[in-house]
C-alpha positions in Angstrom: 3.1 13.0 -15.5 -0.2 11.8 -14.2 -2.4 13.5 -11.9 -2.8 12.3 -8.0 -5.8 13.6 -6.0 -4.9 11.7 -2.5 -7.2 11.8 0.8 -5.2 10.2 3.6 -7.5 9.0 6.9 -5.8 8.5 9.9 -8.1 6.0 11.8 -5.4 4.5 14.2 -4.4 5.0 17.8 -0.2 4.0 16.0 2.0 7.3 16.9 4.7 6.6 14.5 2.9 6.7 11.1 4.3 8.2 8.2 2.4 12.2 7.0 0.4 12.6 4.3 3.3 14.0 2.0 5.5 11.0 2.4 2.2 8.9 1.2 1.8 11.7 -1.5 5.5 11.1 -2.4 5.2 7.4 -2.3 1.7 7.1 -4.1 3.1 9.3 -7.1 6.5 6.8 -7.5 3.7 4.4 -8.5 1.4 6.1 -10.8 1.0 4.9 -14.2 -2.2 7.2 -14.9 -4.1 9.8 -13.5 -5.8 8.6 -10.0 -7.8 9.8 -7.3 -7.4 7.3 -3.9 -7.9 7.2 -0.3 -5.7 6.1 1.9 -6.9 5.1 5.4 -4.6 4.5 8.1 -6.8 1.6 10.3 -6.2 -0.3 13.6 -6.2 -4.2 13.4 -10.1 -4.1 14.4 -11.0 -2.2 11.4 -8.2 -4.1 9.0 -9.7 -7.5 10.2 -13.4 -6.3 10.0 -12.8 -5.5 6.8 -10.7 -8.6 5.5 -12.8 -10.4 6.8 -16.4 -9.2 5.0 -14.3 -8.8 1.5 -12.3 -11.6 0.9 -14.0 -13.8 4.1 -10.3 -14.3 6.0 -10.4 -13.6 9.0 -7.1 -11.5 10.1 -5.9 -7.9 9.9 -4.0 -7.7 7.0 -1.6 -5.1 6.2 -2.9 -3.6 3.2 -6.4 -4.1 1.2 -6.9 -2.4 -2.3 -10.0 -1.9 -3.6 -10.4 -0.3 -7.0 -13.4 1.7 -7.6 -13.9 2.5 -11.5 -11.1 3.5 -14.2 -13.2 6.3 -15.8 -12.5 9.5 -15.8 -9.3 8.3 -13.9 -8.7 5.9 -11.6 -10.3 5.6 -8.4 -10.0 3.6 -5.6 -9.1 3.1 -1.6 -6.1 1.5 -0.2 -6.5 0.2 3.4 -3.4 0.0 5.6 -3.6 -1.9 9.0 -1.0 0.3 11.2 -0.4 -2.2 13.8 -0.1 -5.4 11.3 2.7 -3.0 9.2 4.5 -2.2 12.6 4.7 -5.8 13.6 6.1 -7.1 9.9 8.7 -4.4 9.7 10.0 -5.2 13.1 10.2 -9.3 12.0 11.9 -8.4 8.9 14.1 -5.8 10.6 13.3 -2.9 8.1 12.4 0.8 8.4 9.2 1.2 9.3 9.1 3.9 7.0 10.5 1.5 4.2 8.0 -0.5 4.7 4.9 1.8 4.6 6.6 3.3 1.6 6.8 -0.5 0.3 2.9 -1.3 0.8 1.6 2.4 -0.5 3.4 1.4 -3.7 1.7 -1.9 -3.7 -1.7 -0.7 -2.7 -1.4 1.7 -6.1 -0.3 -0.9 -8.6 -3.2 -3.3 -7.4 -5.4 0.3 -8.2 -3.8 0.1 -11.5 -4.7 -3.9 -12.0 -1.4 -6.0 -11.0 -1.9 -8.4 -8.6 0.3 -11.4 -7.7 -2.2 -14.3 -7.7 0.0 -16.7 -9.8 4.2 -16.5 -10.3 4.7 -14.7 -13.6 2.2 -12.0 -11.9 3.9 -11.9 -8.5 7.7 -11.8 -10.6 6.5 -9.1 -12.5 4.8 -7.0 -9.5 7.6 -7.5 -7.5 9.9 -6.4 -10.1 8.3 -2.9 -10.5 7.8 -2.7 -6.9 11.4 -3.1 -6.6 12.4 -0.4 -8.8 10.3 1.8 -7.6 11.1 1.6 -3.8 15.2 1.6 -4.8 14.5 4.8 -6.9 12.6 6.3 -3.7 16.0 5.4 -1.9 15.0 2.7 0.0 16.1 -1.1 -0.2 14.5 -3.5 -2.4 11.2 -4.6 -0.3 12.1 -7.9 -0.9 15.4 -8.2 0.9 14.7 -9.5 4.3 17.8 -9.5 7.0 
């Protein structure tokens, strides 16, 4: 099983966000190799700031990956905008938790180079996503009521 050295940042005013063990929990569903990642917790100033000086949009977002270097392990930070996920679960009427599970997941597999720029990308993203959210027990991410 691989290795998972985690730092989690909490840099948001949110009440409701998930502890560090549930990202720990989440994070390890999603490791393919060893991998040593931050996880910071921002408000939609930060998120925005930052989408906006990395890939020039100018929005909060609600998650940002950016790997670091793949030797000795993986490395990298994942980026979640608290505010931005709090507003999409409540439009897609899931668990917030479900939902932050959903976009730590994500945030790891983009760490471990899939992305979703093109359709056989995002089919094949998705599909993992999937199976890893169901076997954490929650609904497929991708199922909006």
């Amino acid at each position: 099983m691989p290795k998972l050295h985690i730092s989690i940042q909490y840099a948001s005013a949110q009440t409701n966000l998930p502890s560090a063990s549930q990202f720990r929990q989440w994070a390890k569903a999603a490791l393919r190799v060893d991998t040593e990642v931050t996880i910071r917790i921002v408000d939609e100033a930060e998120g925005r700031a930052l989408n906006k000086t990395y890939r020039g949009k100018d929005y909060a977002t609600n998650v940002l990956t950016f790997p670091l270097t793949e030797e000795p392990c993986l490395m990298g930070d994942i980026i979640i905008c608290a505010p931005v996920v709090e507003a999409e679960a409540k439009a897609q009427n899931k668990a917030l938790n479900a939902h932050y599970a959903h976009l730590t997941v994500h945030g790891i597999l983009h760490l471990h180079g899939y992305d979703h720029e093109n359709e056989a990308q995002a089919e094949l993203m998705e599909g993992i996503e999937t199976a890893i959210i169901t076997k954490l027990g929650y609904p497929s991410p991708y199922l909006i009521t």
